[in-house]
KOLLUMLUM-278673 format. One record per residue (C-alpha): residue number from 0; x, y, z. Coordinates in nm, 3 decimals. Layout:
# residues N
(r NUM,(X,Y,Z))
...
# end
This chain:
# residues 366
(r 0,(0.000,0.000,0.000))
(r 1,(0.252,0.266,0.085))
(r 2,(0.420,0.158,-0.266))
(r 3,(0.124,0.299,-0.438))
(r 4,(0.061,0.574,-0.174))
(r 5,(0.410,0.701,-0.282))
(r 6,(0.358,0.692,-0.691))
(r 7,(-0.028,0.837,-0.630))
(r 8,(0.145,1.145,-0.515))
(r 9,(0.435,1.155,-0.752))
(r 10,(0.111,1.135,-1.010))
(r 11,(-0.058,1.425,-0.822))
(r 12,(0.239,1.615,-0.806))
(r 13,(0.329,1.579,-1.198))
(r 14,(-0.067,1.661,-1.241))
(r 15,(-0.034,2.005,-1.068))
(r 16,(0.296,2.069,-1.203))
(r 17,(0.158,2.018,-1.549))
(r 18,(-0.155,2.236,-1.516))
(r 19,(0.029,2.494,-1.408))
(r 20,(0.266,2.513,-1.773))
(r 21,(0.024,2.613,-1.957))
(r 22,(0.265,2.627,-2.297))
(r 23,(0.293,2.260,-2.244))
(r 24,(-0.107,2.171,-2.173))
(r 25,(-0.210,2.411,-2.470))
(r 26,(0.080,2.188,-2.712))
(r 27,(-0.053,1.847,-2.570))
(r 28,(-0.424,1.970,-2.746))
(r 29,(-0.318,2.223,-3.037))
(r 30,(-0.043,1.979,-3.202))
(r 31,(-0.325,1.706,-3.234))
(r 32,(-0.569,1.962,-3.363))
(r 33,(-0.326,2.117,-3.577))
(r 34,(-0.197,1.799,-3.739))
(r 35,(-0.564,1.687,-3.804))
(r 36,(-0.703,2.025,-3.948))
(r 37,(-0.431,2.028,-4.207))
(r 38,(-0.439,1.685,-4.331))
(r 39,(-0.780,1.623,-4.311))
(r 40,(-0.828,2.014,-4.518))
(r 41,(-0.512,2.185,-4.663))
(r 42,(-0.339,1.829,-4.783))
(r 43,(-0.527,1.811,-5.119))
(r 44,(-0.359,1.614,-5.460))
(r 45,(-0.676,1.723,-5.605))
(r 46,(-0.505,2.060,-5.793))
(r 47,(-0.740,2.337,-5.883))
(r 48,(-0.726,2.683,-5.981))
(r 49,(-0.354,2.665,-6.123))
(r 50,(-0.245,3.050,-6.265))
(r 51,(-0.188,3.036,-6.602))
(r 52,(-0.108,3.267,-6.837))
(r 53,(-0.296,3.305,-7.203))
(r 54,(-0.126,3.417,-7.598))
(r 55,(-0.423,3.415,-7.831))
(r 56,(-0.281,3.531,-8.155))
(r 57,(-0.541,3.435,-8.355))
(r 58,(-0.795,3.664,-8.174))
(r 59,(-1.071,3.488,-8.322))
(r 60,(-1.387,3.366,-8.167))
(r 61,(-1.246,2.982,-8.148))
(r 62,(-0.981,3.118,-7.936))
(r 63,(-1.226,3.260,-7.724))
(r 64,(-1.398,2.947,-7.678))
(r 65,(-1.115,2.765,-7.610))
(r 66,(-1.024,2.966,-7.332))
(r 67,(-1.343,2.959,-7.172))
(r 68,(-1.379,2.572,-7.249))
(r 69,(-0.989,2.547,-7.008))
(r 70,(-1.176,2.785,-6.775))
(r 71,(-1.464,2.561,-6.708))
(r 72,(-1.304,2.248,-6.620))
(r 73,(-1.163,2.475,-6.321))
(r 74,(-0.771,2.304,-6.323))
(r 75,(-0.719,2.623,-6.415))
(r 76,(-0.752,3.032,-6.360))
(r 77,(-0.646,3.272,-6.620))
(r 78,(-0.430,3.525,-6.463))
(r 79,(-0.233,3.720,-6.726))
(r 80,(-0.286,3.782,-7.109))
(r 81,(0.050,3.809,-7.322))
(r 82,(0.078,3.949,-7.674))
(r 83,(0.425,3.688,-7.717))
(r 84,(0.509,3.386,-7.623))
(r 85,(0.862,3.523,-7.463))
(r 86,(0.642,3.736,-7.211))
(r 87,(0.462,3.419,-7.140))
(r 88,(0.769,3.210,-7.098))
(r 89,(0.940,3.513,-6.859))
(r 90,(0.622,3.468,-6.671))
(r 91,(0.640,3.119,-6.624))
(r 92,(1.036,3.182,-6.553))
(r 93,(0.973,3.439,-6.273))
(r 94,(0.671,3.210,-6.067))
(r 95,(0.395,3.474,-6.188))
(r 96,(0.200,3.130,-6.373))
(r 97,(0.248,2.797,-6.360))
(r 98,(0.150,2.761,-6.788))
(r 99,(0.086,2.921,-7.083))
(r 100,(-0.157,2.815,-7.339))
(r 101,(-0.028,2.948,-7.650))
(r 102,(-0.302,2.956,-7.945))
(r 103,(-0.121,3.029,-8.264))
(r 104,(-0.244,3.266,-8.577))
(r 105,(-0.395,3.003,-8.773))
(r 106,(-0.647,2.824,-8.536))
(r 107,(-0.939,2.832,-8.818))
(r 108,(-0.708,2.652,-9.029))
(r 109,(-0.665,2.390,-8.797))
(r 110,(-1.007,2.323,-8.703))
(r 111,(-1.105,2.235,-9.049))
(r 112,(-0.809,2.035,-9.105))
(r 113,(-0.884,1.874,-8.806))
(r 114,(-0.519,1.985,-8.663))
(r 115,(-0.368,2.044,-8.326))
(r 116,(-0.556,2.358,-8.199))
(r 117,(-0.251,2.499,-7.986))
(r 118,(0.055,2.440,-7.725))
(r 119,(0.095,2.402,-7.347))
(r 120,(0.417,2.542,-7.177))
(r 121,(0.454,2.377,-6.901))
(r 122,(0.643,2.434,-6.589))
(r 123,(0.767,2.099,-6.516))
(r 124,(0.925,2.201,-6.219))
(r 125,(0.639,2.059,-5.966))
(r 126,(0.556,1.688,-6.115))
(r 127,(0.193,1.698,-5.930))
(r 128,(0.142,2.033,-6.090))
(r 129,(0.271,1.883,-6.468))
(r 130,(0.034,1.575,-6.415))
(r 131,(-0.286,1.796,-6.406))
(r 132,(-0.206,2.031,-6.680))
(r 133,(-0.114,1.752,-6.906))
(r 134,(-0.413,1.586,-6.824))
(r 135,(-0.576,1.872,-7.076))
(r 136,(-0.415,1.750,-7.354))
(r 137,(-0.646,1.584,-7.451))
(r 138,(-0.985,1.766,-7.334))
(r 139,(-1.277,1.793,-7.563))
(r 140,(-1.390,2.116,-7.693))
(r 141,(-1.782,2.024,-7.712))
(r 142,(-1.891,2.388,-7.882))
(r 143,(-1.611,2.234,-8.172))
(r 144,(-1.717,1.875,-8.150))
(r 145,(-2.057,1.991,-8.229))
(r 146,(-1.972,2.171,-8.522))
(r 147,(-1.765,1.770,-8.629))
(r 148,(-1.429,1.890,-8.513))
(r 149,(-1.210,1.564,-8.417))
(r 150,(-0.847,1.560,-8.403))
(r 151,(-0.664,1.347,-8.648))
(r 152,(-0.433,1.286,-8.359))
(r 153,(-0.576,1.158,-7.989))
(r 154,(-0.456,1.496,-7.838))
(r 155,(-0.640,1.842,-7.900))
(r 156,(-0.295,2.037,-7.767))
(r 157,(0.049,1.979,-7.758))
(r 158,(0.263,2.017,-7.432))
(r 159,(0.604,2.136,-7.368))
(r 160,(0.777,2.104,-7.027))
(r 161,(1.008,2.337,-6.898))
(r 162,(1.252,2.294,-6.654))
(r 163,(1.212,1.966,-6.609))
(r 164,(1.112,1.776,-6.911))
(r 165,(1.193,1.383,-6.779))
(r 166,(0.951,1.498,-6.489))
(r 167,(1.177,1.307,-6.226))
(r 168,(1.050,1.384,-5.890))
(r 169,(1.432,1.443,-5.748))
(r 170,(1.457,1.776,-5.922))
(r 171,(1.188,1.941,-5.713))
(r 172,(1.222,1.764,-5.381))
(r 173,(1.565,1.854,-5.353))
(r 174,(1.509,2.243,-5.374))
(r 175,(1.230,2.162,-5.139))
(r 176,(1.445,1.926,-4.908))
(r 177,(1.699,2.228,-4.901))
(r 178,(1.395,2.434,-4.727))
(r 179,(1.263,2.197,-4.491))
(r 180,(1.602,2.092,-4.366))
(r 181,(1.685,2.523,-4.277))
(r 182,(1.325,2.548,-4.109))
(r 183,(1.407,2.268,-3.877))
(r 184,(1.779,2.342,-3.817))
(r 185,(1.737,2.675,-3.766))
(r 186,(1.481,2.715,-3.584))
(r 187,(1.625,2.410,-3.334))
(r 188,(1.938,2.610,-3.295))
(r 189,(1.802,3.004,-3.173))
(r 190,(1.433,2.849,-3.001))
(r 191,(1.651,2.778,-2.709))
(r 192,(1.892,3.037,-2.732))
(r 193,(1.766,3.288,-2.443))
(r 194,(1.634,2.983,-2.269))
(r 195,(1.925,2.827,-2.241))
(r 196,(2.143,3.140,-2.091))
(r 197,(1.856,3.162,-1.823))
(r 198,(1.850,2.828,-1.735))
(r 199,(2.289,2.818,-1.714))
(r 200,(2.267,3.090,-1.500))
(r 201,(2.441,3.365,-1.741))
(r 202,(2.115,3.554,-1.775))
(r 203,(2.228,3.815,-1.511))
(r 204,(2.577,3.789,-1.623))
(r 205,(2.426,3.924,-1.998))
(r 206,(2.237,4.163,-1.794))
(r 207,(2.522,4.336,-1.650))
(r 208,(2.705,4.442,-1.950))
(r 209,(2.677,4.706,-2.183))
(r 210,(2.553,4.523,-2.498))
(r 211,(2.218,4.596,-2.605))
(r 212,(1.920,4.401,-2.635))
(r 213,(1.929,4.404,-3.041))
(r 214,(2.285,4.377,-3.078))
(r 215,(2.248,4.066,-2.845))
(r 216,(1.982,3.956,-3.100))
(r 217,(2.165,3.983,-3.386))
(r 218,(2.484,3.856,-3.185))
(r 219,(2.317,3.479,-3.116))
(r 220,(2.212,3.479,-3.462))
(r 221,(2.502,3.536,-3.724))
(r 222,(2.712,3.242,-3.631))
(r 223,(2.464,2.981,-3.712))
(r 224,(2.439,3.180,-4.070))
(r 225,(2.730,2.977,-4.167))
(r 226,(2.596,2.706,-4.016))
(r 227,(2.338,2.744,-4.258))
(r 228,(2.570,2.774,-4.543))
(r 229,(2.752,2.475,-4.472))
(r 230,(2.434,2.261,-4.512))
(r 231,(2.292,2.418,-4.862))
(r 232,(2.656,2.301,-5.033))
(r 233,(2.600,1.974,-4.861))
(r 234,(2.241,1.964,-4.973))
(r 235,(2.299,2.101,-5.320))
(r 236,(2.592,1.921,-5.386))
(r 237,(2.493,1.645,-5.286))
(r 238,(2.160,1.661,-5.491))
(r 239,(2.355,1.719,-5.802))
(r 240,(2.617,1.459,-5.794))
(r 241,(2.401,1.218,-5.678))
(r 242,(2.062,1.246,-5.850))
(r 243,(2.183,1.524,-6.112))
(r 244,(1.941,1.759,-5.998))
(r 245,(2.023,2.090,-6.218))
(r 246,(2.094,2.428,-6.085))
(r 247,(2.031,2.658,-6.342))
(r 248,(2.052,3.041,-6.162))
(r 249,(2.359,3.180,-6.053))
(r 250,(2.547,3.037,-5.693))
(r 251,(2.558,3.425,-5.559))
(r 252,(2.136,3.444,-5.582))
(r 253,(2.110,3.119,-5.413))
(r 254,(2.342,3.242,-5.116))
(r 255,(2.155,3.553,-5.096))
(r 256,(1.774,3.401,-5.096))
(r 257,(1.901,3.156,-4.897))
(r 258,(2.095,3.357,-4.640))
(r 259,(1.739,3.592,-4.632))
(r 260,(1.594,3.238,-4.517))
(r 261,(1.815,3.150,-4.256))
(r 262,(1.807,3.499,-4.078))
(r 263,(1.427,3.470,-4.113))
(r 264,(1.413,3.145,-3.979))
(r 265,(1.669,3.213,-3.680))
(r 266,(1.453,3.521,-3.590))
(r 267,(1.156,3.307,-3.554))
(r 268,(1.373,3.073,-3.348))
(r 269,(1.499,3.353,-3.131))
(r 270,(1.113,3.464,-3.073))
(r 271,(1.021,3.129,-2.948))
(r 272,(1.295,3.154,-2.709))
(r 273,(1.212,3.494,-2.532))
(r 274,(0.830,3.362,-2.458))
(r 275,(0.954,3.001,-2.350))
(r 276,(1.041,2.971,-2.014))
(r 277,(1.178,2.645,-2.056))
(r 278,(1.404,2.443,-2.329))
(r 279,(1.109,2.182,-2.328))
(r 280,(0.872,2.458,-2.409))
(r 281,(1.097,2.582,-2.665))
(r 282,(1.105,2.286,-2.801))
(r 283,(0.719,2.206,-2.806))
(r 284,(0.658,2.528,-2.949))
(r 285,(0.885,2.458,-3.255))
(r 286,(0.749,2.158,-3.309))
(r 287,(0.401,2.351,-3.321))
(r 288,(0.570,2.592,-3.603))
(r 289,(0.740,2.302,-3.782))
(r 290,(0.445,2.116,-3.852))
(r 291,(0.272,2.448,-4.095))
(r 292,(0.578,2.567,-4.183))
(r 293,(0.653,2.198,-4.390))
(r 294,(0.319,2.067,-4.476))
(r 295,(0.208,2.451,-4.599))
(r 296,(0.512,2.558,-4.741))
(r 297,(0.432,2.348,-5.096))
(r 298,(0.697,2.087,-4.995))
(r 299,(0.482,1.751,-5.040))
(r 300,(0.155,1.938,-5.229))
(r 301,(0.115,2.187,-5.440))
(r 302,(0.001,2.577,-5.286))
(r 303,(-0.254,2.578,-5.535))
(r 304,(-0.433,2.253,-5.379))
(r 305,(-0.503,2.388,-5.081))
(r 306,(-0.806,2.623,-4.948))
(r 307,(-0.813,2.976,-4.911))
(r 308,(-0.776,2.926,-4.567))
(r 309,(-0.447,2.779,-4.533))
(r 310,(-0.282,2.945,-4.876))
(r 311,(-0.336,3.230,-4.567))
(r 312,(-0.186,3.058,-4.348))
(r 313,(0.127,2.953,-4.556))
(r 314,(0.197,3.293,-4.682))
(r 315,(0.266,3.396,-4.322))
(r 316,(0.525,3.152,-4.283))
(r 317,(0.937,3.248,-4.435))
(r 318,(0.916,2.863,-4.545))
(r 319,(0.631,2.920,-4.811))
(r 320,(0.818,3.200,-4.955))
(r 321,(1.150,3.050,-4.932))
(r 322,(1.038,2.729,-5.127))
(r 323,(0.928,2.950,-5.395))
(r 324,(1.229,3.138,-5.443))
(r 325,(1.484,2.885,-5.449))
(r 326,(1.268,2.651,-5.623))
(r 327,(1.260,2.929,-5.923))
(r 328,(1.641,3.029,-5.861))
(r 329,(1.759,2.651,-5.863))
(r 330,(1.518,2.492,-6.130))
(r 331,(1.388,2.798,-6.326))
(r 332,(1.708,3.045,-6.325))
(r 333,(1.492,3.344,-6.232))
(r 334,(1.704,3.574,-5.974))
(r 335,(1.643,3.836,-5.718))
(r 336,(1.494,4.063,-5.877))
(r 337,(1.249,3.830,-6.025))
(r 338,(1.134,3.704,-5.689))
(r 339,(1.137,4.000,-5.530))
(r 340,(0.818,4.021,-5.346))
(r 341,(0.919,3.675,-5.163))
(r 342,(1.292,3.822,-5.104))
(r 343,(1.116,4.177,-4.965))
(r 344,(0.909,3.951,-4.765))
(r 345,(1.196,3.751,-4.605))
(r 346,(1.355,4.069,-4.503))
(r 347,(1.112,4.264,-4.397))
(r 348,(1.031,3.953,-4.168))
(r 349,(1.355,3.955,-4.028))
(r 350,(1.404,4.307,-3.936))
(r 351,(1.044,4.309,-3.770))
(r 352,(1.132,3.969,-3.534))
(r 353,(1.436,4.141,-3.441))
(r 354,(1.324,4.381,-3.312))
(r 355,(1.004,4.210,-3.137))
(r 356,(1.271,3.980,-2.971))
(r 357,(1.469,4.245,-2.879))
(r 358,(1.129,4.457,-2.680))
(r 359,(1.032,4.118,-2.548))
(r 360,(1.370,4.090,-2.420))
(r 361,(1.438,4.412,-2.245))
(r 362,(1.088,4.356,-2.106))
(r 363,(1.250,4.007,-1.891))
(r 364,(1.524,4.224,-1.802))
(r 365,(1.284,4.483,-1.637))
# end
């Protein structure tokens, strides 16, 4: 009896104890919740709404309803009308569209010869997002059909990949590896960064001296920049020796999207580590971030599949805009400048977390 006695109140005592976290009793519910509400909503193979881009030259009333017919079977949404196909192509290179469907001058011609009616380009870059544009190859036009339109071939369009024409799945997971492997790293390394001084005792130590909360900020963060570095020419290197994964933009605009990343990734870290109290906590509540920040980000399916809702979500995260940019510098050879808004984004989020780390900080001290 006094055997149980004793572990009843070592049970009572870890009850209390564990009530009172409350960082801990809110991660034991929200990381189940969490984990269930974006499988069971924002995981979706089912693509939908993909931005593409449109270059009627034949301006003709077929080309109208040829547009409208790709409209309806809602794979896709229309977002830009070129004049050229280069345009189209620069916005395919730069992550403005996915496709362009390129109807040439002569489309009357080839309805009556029963011909090819036009061209996909394809960005062959995601395979999941090739497989359902493809997949309208062969669609039906019915208004054309009516009027005894069939295709002396079994396709109505043709379809060009870009970027990735053998479609191997290797040459976007490895851009996308190079991501996932940062968010976690990174954010491991600075969540328990103000934790750990606290819990070693050097809090007051760091307290006594002159430095500044936001030069201390910036301080725990720049040495695990190189950190960083170290693992994108492991990751990268080792992609293309090994599964010959190309890298078609220039090394110095993958360092600098990439080094936007990191810093973005160890502020969010660093933020983390001035609300937990302890490591554990820290590392509960990266966990809780990790989970969005990889399943959102357009890693394992495509942005485009997902609702509203999350796409919301995602676009609050440095991971969704990350995988973007590197995804477009590595596979697409777009730079910088084309990707700005997801390089402003990066950077603006890193100033801001900063400096909320820093306030957060000299608010312990006080």
């Amino acid at each position: 009896m006094k055997i149980f006695t004793r572990m009843s109140a070592i049970m009572v005592k870890e009850i209390r104890q564990l009530s009172r976290d409350r960082i801990t009793f809110g991660m034991v519910v929200m990381i189940p919740l969490i984990q269930l509400l974006l499988f069971g909503f924002a995981m979706n193979t089912d693509v939908r709404n993909i931005p593409i881009a449109v270059v009627d030259q034949s301006e003709s009333a077929p080309g109208r309803i040829i547009v409208e017919a790709v409209k309806v079977t809602q794979v896709v949404q229309v977002k830009a009308y070129y004049p050229t196909v280069e345009e189209a192509e620069t916005a395919i290179q730069e992550g403005v569209v996915r496709a362009a469907l390129i109807l040439p001058d002569n489309l009357t011609q080839r309805i009556t010869h029963q011909g090819i009616l036009g061209q996909w380009l394809v960005d062959g870059s995601d395979t999941m997002i090739s497989s359902a544009l493809l997949a309208l190859q062969s669609m039906p036009i019915k208004e054309f059909a009516i009027a005894g339109y069939h295709p002396n071939q079994s396709k109505t369009f043709e379809a060009t990949l870009l970027y990735n024409p053998s479609r191997r799945s290797a040459v976007n997971i490895v851009p996308g590896l190079l991501g996932v492997i940062l968010t976690m790293t990174m954010i491991l390394f600075t969540s328990a960064a103000i934790v750990r001084e606290r819990e070693r005792g050097n809090l007051e130590l760091l307290i006594t001296t002159p430095i500044h909360s936001i030069e201390l900020m910036i301080g725990k963060i720049v040495p695990y920049i190189f950190i960083g570095l170290i693992q994108i020419f492991i990751i990268l290197g080792l992609g293309w020796a090994i599964f010959s994964v190309p890298i078609n933009g220039q090394i110095s605009q993958i360092l600098l999207g990439s080094m936007l990343f990191i810093a973005a990734s160890l502020t969010l870290g660093l933020m983390i580590s001035t609300v937990a109290q302890t490591q554990l906590q820290a590392m509960q509540m990266t966990v809780f971030i990790l989970l969005p920040s990889i399943l959102l980000s357009g890693f394992m399916f495509p942005f485009e599949a997902m609702p509203v809702a999350a796409q919301w979500i995602s676009e609050a995260l440095p991971a969704t805009h990350f995988m973007r940019m590197i995804r477009g510098i590595i596979l697409r050879g777009a730079n910088l400048a084309d990707l700005w808004r997801d390089a402003l984004w990066l950077a603006g989020f890193t100033i801001i977390g900063i400096v909320v780390a820093a306030m957060r900080f000299k608010k312990n001290l006080d």
